[in-house]
C-alpha positions as CSV (number, residue, x, y, z in Angstrom):
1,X,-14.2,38.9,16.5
2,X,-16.8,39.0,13.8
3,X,-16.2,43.1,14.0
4,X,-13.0,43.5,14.3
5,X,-12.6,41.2,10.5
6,X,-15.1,43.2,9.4
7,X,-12.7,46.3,9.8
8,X,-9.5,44.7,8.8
9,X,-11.0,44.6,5.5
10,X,-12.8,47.6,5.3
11,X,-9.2,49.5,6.4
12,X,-7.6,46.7,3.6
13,X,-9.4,48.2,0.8
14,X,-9.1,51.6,1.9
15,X,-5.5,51.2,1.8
16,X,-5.6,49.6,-1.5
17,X,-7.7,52.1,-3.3
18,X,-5.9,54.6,-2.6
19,X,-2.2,53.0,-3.0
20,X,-3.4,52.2,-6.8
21,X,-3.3,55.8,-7.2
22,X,0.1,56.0,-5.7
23,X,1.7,53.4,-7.3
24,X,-0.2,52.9,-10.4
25,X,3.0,51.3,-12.3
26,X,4.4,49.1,-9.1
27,X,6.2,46.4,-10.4
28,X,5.0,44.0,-8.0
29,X,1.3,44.4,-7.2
30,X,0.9,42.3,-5.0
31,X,3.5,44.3,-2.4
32,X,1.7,47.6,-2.5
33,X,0.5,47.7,1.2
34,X,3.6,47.3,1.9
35,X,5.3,50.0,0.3
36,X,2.3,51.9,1.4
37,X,3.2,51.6,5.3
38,X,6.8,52.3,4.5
39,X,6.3,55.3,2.5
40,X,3.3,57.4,3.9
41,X,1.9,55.8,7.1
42,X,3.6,56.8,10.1
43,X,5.6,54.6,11.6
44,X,3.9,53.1,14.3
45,X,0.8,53.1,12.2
46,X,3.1,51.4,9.3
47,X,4.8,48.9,11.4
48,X,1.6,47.6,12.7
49,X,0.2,47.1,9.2
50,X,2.8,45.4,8.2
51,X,2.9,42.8,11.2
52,X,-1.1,42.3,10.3
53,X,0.0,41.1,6.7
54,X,2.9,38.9,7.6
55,X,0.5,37.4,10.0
56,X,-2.5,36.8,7.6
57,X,1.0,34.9,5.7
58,X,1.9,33.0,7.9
59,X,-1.6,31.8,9.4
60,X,-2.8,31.0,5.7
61,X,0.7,29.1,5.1
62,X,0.7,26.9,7.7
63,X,-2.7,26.1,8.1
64,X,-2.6,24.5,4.6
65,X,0.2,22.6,5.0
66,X,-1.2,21.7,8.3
67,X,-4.3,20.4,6.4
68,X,-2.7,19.2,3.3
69,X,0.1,17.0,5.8
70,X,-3.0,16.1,7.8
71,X,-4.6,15.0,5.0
72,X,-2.1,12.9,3.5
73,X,-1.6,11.3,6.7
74,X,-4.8,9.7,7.4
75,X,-6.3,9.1,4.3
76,X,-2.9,7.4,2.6
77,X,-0.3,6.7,5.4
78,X,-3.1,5.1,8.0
79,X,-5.3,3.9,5.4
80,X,-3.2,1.9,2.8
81,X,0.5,2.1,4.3
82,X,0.8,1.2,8.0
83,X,-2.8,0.6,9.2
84,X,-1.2,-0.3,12.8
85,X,0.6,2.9,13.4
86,X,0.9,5.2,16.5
87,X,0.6,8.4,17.8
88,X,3.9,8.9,17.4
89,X,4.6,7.3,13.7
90,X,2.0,10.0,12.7
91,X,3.2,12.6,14.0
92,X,6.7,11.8,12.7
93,X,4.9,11.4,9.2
94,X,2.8,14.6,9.6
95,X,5.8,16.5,10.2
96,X,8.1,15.2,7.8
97,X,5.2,15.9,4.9
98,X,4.9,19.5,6.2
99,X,9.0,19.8,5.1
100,X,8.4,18.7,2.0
101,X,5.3,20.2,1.3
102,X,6.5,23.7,2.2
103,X,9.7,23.2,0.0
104,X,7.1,22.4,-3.2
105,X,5.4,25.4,-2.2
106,X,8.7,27.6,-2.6
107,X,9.4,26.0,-5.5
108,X,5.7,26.6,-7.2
109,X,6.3,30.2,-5.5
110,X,9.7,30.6,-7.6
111,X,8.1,28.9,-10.7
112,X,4.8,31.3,-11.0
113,X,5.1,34.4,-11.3
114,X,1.7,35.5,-9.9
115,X,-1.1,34.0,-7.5
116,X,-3.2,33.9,-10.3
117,X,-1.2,32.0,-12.7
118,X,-0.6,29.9,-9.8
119,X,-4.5,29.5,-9.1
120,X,-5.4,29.4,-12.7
121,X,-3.1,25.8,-12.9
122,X,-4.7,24.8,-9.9
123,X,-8.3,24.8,-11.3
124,X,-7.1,23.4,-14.6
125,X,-5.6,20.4,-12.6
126,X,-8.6,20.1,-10.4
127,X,-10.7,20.4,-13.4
128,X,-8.7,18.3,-16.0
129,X,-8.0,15.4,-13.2
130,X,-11.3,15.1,-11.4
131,X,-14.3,16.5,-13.2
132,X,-13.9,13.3,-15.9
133,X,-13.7,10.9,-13.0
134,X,-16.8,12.1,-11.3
135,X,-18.8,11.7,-14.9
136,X,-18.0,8.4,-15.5
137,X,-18.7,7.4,-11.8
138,X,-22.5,9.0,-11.9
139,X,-23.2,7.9,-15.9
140,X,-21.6,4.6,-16.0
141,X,-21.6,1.6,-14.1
142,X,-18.7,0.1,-16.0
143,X,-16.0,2.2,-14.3
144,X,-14.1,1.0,-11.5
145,X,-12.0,2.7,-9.0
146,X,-8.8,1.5,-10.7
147,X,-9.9,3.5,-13.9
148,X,-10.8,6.0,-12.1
149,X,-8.2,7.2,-10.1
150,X,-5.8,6.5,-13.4
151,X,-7.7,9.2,-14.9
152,X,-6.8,11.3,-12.2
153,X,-3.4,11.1,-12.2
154,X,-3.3,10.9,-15.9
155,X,-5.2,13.9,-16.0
156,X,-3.2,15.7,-12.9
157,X,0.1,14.5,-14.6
158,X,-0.6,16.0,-18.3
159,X,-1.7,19.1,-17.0
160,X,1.9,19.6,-15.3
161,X,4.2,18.4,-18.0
162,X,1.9,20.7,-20.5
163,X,2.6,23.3,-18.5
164,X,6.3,23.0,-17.9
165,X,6.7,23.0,-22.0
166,X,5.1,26.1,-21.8
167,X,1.8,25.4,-23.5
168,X,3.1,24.7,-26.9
169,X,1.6,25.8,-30.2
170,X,-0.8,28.1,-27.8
171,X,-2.8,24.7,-26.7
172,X,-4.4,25.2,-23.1
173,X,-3.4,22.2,-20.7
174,X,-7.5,21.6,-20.5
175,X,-7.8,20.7,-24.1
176,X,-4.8,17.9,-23.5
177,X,-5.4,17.0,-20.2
178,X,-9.2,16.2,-20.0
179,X,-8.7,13.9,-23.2
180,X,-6.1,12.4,-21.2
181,X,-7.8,11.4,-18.7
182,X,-10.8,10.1,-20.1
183,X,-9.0,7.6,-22.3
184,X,-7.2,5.9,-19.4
185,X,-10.2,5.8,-17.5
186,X,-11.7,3.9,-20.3
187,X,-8.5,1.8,-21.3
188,X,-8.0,1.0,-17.0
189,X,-11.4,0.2,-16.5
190,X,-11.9,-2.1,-19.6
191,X,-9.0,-4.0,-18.5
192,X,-9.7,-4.5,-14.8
193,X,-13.3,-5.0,-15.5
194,X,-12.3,-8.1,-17.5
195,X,-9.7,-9.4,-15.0
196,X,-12.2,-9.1,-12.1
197,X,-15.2,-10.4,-13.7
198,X,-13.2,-13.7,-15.2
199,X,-11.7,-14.3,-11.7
200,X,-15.3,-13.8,-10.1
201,X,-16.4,-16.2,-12.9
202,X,-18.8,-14.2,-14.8
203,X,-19.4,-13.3,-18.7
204,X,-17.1,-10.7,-19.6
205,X,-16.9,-8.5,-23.0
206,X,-16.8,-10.6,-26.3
207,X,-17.0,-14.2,-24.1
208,X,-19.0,-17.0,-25.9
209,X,-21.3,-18.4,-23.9
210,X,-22.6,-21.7,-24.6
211,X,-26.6,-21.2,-25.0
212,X,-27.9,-24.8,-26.5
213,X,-28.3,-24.7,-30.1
214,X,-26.0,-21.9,-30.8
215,X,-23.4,-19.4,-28.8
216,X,-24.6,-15.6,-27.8
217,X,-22.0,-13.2,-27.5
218,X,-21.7,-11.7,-24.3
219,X,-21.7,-7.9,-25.0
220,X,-22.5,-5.9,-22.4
221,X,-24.1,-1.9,-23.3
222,X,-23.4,1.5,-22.2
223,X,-25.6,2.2,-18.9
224,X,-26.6,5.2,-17.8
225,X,-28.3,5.4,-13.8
């Protein structure tokens, strides 16, 4: 198996090396082996190459929606929704988020242009949504997982409505959506940090706490682990 990857990419690249030559002004790149096998391999030779690319397709296709559906499933439906459910409910949920999934991925398909503007609004997501969560959960102990995950979808949320407008004024979604989402971690945590520690019964932020003579001020400091 191990060989026979090894030379479906070596005859890949051999094929794409030379088809830049060929078609060096193809409006659509990202189609060249296939006008390649139409064009100059011989037929049988042509047909096969194209049945290897629709397979590498349809293989990548549906074994992230598989994952994605599969993910989904356990870690949301199972977890927080129906706890209780069976074989059956998940697979009826599984396959249900597969249709929907594969009709956002045609519409991101029709949206983007290109893979890589595609891929380039996927980091920025990733980026903008998580990498401020993961901070503030390894330098603070004041964040809690209600802050946290508003700052992901905060930060998830800005980068696709900046990049609907179309990026105005030349702004990158980045430069929007990372401040984003480190102000409502901040703003979520502060208030259910207060609400949790004055139902556990503890000091929270600016309480006055009776300490004989006079009052101290309960004011609690940045930590840092």
């Amino acid at each position: 198996m191990f060989i026979g990857e090894i030379l479906v990419i070596i005859s890949i690249v051999l094929v794409v090396t030379q088809a830049a030559k060929l078609y060096p002004t193809l409006d659509v790149p990202s189609n060249v082996i296939f006008q390649v096998a139409v064009d100059y391999l011989p037929m049988a030779f042509g047909a096969l190459v194209m049945c290897a690319c629709m397979a590498f397709i349809v293989t990548t296709a549906d074994s992230y929606l598989l994952s994605s559906a599969t993910n989904l499933t356990n870690d949301i439906y199972v977890k927080y929704i129906r706890k209780d459910a069976t074989d059956k409910q998940k697979m009826l949920v599984l396959r249900g988020t597969i249709i929907v999934f594969s009709f956002i991925a045609v519409a991101l398909t029709l949206y983007f242009p290109t893979v890589l503007s595609l891929q380039m609004t996927a980091y920025t997501m990733y980026g903008a949504a998580i990498t401020p969560a993961i901070l503030f959960a390894l330098f603070s102990k004041k964040v809690t997982p209600a802050g946290g995950m508003a700052g992901i979808l905060v930060g998830g949320l800005a980068t696709i409505v900046w990049t609907l407008m179309g990026t105005p004024y030349g702004i990158q979604c980045a430069i929007v959506a990372v401040p984003a989402s480190v102000i409502a971690i901040l703003i979520v945590s502060a208030v259910t940090l207060q609400r949790s520690q004055a139902v556990s019964g503890s000091p929270v932020p600016g309480q006055l706490i009776p300490g004989g003579a006079e009052e101290m001020l309960f004011c609690p400091v940045f930590s840092v682990r």
